[in-house]
C-alpha positions in Angstrom: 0.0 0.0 0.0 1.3 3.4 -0.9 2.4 5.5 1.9 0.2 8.2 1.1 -2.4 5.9 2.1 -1.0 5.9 5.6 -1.3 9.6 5.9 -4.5 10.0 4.2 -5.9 7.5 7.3 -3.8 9.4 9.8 -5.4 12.6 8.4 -9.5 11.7 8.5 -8.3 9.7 12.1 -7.5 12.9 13.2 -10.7 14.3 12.4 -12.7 11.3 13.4 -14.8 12.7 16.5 -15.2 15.8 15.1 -16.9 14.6 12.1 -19.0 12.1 14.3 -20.0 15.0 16.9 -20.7 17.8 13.4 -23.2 14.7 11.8 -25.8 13.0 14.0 -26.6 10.3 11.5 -24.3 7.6 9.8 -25.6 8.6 6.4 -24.2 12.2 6.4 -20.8 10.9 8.5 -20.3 8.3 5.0 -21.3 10.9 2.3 -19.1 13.7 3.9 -16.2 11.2 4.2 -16.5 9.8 1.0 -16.1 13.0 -1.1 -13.1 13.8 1.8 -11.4 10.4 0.3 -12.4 10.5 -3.4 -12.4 14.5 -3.7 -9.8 16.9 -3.9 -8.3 16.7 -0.5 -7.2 13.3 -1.2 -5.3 14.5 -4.2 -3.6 17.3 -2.2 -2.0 14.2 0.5 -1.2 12.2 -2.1 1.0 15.7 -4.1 2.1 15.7 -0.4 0.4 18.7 0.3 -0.8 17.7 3.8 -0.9 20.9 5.0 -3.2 22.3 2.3 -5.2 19.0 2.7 -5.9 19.7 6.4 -6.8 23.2 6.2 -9.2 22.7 3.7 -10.4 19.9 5.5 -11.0 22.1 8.3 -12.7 24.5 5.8 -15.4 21.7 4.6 -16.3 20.8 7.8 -16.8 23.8 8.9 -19.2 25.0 6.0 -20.7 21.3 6.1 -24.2 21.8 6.9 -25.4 19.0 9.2 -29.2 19.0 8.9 -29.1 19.3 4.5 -30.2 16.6 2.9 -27.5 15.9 0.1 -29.3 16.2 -3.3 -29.1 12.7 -4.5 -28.1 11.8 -8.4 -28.8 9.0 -10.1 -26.5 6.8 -12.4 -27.8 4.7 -15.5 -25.1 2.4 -15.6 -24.5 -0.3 -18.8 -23.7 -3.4 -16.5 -22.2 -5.4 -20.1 -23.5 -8.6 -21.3 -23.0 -10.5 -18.0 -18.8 -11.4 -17.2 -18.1 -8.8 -14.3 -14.6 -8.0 -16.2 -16.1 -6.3 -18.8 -17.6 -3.4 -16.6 -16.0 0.0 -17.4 -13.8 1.4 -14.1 -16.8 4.2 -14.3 -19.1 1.7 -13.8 -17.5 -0.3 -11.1 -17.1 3.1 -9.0 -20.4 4.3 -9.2 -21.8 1.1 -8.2 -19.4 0.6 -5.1 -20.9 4.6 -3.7 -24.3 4.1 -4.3 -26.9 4.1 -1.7 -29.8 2.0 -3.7 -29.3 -0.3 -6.7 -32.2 -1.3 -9.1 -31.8 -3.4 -11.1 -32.7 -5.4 -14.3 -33.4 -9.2 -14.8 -30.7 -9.1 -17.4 -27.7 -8.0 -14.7 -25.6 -11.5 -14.1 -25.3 -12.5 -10.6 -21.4 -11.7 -10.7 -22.1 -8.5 -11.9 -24.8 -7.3 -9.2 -22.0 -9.2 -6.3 -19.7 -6.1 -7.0 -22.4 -3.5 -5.8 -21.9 -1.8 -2.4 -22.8 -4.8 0.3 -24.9 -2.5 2.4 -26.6 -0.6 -0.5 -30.9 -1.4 -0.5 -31.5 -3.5 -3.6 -34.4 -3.1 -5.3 -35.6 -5.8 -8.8 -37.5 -4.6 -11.5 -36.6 -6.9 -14.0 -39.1 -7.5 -16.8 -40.1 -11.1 -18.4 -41.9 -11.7 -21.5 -45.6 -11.0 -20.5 -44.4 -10.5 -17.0 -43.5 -6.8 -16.2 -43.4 -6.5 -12.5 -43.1 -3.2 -12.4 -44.6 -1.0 -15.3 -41.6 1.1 -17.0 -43.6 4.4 -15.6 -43.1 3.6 -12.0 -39.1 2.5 -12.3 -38.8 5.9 -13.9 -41.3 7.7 -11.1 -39.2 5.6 -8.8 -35.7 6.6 -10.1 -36.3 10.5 -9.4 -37.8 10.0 -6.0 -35.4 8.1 -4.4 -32.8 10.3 -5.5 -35.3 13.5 -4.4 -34.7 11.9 -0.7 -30.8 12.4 -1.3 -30.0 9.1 -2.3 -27.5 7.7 -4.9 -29.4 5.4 -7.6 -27.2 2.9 -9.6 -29.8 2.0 -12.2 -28.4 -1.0 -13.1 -29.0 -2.6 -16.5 -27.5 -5.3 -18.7 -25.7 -4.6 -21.7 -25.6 -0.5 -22.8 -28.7 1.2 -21.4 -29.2 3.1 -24.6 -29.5 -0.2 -26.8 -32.6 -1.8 -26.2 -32.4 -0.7 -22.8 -35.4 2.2 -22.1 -32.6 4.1 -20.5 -33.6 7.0 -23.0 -37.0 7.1 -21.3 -36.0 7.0 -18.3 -33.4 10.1 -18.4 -36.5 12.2 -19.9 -38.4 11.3 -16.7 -34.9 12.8 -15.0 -34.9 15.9 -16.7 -38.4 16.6 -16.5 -38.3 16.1 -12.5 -35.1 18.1 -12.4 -32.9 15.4 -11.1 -29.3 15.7 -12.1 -27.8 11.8 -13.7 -25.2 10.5 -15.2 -24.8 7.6 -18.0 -22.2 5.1 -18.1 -22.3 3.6 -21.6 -21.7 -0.8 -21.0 -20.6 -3.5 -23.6 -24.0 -4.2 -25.9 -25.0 -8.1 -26.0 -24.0 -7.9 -29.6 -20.4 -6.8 -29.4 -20.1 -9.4 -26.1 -22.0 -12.1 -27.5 -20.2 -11.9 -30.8 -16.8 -11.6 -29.5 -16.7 -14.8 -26.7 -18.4 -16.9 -29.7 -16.0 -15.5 -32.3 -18.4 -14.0 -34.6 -17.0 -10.7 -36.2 -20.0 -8.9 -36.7 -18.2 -7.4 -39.8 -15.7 -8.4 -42.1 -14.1 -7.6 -45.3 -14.9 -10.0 -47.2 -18.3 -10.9 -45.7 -20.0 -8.1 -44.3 -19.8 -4.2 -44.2 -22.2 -3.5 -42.2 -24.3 -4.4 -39.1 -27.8 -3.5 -38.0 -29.4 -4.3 -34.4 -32.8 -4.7 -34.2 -35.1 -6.2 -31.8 -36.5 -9.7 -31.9 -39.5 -9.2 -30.0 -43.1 -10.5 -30.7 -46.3 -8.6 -30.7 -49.5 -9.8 -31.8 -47.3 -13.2 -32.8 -45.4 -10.8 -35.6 -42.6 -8.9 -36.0 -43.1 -4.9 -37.9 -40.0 -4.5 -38.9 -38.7 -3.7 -43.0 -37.7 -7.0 -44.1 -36.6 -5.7 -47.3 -33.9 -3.7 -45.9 -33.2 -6.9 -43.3 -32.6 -8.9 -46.3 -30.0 -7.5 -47.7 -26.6 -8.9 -48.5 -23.4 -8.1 -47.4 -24.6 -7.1 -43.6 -25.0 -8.8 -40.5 -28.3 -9.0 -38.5 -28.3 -8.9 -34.8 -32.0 -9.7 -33.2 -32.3 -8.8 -29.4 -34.6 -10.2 -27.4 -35.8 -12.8 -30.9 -35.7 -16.2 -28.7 -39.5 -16.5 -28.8 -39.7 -15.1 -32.4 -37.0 -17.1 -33.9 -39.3 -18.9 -36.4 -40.5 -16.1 -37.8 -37.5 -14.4 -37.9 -36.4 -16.8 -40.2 -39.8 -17.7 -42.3 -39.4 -13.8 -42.9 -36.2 -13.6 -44.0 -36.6 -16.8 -46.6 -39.9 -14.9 -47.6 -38.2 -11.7 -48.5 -35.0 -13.2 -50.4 -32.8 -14.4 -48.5 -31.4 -18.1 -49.1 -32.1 -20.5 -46.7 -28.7 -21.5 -46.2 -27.8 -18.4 -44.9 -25.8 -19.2 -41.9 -27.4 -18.0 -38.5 -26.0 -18.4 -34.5 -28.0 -18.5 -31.3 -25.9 -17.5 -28.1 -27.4 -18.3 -24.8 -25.8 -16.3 -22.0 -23.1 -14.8 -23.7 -19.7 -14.1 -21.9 -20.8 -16.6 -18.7 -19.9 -19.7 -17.5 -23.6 -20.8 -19.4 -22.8 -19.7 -22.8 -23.3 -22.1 -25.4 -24.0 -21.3 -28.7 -26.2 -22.9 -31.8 -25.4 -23.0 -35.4 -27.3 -24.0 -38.2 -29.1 -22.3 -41.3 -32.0 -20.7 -41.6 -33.8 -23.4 -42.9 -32.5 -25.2 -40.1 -32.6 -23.1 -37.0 -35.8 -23.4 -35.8 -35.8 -27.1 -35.4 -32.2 -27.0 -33.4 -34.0 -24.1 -31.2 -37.1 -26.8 -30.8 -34.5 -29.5 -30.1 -32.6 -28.1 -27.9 -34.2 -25.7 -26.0 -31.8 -22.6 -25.2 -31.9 -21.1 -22.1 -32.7 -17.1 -22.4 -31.0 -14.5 -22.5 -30.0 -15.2 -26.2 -28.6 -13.3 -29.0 -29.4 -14.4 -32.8 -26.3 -13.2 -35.0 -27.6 -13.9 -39.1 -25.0 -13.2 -41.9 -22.3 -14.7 -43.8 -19.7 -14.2 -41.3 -21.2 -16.7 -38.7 -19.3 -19.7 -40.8 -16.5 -18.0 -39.4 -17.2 -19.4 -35.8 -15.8 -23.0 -35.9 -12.5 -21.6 -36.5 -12.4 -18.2 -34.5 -14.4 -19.8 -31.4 -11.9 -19.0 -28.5 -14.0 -19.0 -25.2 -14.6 -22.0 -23.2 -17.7 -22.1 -21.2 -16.4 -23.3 -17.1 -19.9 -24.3 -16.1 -19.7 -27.6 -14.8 -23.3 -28.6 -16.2 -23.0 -27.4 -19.3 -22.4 -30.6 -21.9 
């Protein structure tokens, strides 16, 4: 451990009961020493200005006002496509100083183990047909928490501005005046198509790449086939598990051969991923067969023939076969 560690603790020991007697109640003690040790007195012990440190230690306490309510703030954060190492260092600190974390269904259990321990946790994760909590009270519920001074992690898988209502939920932030902050997180498709060794583009395969979502309504799909159906791209469906068949009746029904080469990757970046390969002729039945677990990702183009030899990760869960 550095040794401006050891005077940084020798510092805030020296200011210990004073802090304790200035703040009543744990919650203000924590929040005052947390911008102490990640603000700019910090900086000033570890330039080895220690003097300058504690006066203007002296200084905050001092102007510290120990009846305000801290005006909370919230944090959409992109919590990546499930392995923990693939959080951003933004990410990772923001979740270790907040107060409250809600949270998705999509956030892996490794990735929601590296929140604060003693933050309140709070699920609103959404199922097919099963939304707990309507979209319209997580974002009523985002603005007041952070109206009682709290720090929100709103924690969701993959980039919360893919796919992710994160968009809606910032308007509700603005409107209500609350001030936020977005941390942008690896999207399914870069994660998924990276551990199953899928480049989503390639020179002589595909030049571009479109996301689009997967999901059913009314048992169909409006989306502009035509343009889907195009060669020379790659076709990432979110969310398309349920949907897969017509997916790929649509895509044979606007032009596209049914040999085109399509993958299906359950749990991408986990110990549980596992990935399926076929056509789309083909699919469907493999999906009937052998029934992937959600969440998946469905990757369509030429460059998914690439797999067998660019495949790199190996899965560690021992019950995968």
């Amino acid at each position: 451990i550095p040794a401006a560690y050891g005077r940084l603790s020798s510092l805030a020991e020296s200011f210990r009961d004073r802090v304790k007697q200035h703040f009543k109640h744990p919650p203000q003690r924590r929040i005052f020493w947390e911008r102490i040790l990640q603000g700019p007195v910090a900086e000033m012990v570890f330039a080895g200005q220690e003097r300058a440190a504690r006066e203007t230690l002296e200084r905050k306490l001092a102007l510290a006002d120990p009846e305000h309510t801290s005006a909370g703030e919230v944090y959409l954060i992109g919590g990546g496509p499930g392995d923990p190492d693939l959080l951003t260092f933004r990410a990772l600190r923001l979740m270790q100083q907040s107060d409250v974390i809600v949270y998705d269904r999509l956030v892996s259990k490794a990735v929601l183990e590296l929140t604060r321990r003693d933050a309140e946790r709070i699920y609103v994760g959404k199922e097919r047909d099963n939304h707990a909590v309507p979209q319209e009270e997580i974002n009523v519920l985002l603005a007041r928490l952070a109206k009682q001074g709290k720090r929100v992690c709103r924690l969701k898988g993959g980039d919360p501005f893919i796919f992710g209502r994160g968009g809606e939920e910032i308007e509700t932030l603005v409107d209500e005046g609350v001030p936020f902050q977005v941390v942008p997180g690896i999207t399914a498709a870069a994660g998924a198509a990276s551990y199953a060794g899928i480049p989503l583009t390639h020179r002589d395969f595909s030049q571009s790449c479109l996301f689009v979502t997967g999901h059913l309504k009314d048992g169909t799909m409006d989306l502009n086939w035509d343009m889907l159906a195009q060669p020379h791209q790659t076709v990432v469906f979110y969310m398309g598990l349920v949907g897969l068949p017509v997916i790929c009746e649509k895509l044979i029904e606007h032009g596209v051969s049914p040999d085109m080469p399509i993958a299906l990757v359950q749990q991408a970046t986990t110990p549980k991923q596992k990935v399926f390969t076929g056509t789309l002729a083909t699919m469907p039945e493999i999906v009937k067969r052998d029934k992937p677990k959600p969440p998946t990702l469905i990757i369509v183009g030429e460059v998914v023939q690439l797999q067998d030899r660019l495949s790199w990760f190996e899965p560690s869960d021992p019950d995968m076969s």
